[in-house]
C-alpha positions in Angstrom: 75.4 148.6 93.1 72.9 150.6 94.9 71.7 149.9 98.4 68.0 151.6 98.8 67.9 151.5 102.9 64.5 152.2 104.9 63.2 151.6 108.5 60.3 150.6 109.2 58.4 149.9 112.8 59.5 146.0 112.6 62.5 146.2 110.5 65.6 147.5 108.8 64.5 146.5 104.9 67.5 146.8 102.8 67.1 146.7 98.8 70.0 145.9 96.9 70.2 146.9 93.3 72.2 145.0 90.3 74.4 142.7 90.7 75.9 141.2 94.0 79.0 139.8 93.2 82.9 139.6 94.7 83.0 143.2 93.9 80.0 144.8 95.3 79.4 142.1 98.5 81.6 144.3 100.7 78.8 147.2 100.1 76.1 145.3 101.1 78.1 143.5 103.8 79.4 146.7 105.4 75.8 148.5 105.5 74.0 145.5 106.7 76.6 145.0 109.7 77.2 148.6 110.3 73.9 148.9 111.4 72.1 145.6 112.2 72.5 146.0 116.0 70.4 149.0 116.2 67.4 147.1 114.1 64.3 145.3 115.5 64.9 143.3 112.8 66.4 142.7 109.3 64.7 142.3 105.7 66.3 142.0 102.5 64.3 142.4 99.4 66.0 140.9 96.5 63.3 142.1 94.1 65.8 144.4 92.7 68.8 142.0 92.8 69.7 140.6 89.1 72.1 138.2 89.9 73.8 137.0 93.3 77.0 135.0 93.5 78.7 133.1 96.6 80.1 135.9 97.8 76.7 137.7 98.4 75.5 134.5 99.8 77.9 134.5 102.4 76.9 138.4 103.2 73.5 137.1 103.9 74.7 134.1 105.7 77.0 136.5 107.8 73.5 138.6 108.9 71.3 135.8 109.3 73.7 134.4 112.0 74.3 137.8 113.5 70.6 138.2 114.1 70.7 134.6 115.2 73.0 135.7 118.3 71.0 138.6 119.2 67.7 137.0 118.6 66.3 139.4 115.9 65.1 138.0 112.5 66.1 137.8 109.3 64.3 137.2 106.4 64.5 138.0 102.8 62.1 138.4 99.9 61.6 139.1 96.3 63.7 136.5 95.2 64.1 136.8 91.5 64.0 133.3 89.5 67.5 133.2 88.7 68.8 134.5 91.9 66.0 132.1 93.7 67.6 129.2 91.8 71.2 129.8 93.1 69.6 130.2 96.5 68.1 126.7 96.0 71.1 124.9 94.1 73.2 126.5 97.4 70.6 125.4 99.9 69.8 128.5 101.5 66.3 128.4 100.2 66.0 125.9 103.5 68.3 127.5 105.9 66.9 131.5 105.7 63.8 132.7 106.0 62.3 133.6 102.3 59.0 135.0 101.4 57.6 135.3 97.9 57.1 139.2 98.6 57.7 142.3 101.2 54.1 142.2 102.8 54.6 138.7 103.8 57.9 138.8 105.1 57.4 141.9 107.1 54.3 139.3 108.6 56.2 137.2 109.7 59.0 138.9 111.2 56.6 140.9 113.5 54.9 137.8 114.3 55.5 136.9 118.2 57.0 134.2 118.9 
């Protein structure tokens, strides 16, 4: 799995490649808590992202909660329809932030308030 990184003004946006599964979380997992203390905020886009399993749900549980504590958000987008559907069937579609697409999330994450 690749892990395209970028910073913008309002966020660290993190685009994971492939497949996130019990063998690749632990990428993901360590660059996204490695350096979400140092980020306004934190993005996700799944446009990339092919298939997801529980343990990549869990790494994006793990950062939504850690931005939680230090009151930064975290949002996600791009959701691809099959990984969208295990974010529904897991209910995380109602617990995490998602936006259809990149411009929108990065909207609402710079939003005040």
């Amino acid at each position: 799995m690749d892990i395209l990184e970028e910073t913008t003004e309002v966020a660290l946006v993190l685009v994971p490649q492939g497949r996130l599964d019990s063998q690749t979380a632990p990428l993901l997992q360590e660059q996204l808590l490695g350096r979400i203390d140092a980020a306004p905020s934190v993005l996700i886009d799944c446009s990339r992202l092919d298939y997801v399993s529980s343990a990549g749900l869990r790494v994006f549980l793990m950062g939504a909660k850690r931005c939680q504590q230090s009151q930064r958000a975290f949002a996600i987008c791009g959701l691809q329809d099959t990984v969208k559907e295990v974010f529904e069937i897991s209910g995380f579609l109602s617990i995490l932030s998602c936006y259809p697409d990149r411009e929108q999330a990065q909207q609402a994450i710079s939003a005040p308030g």
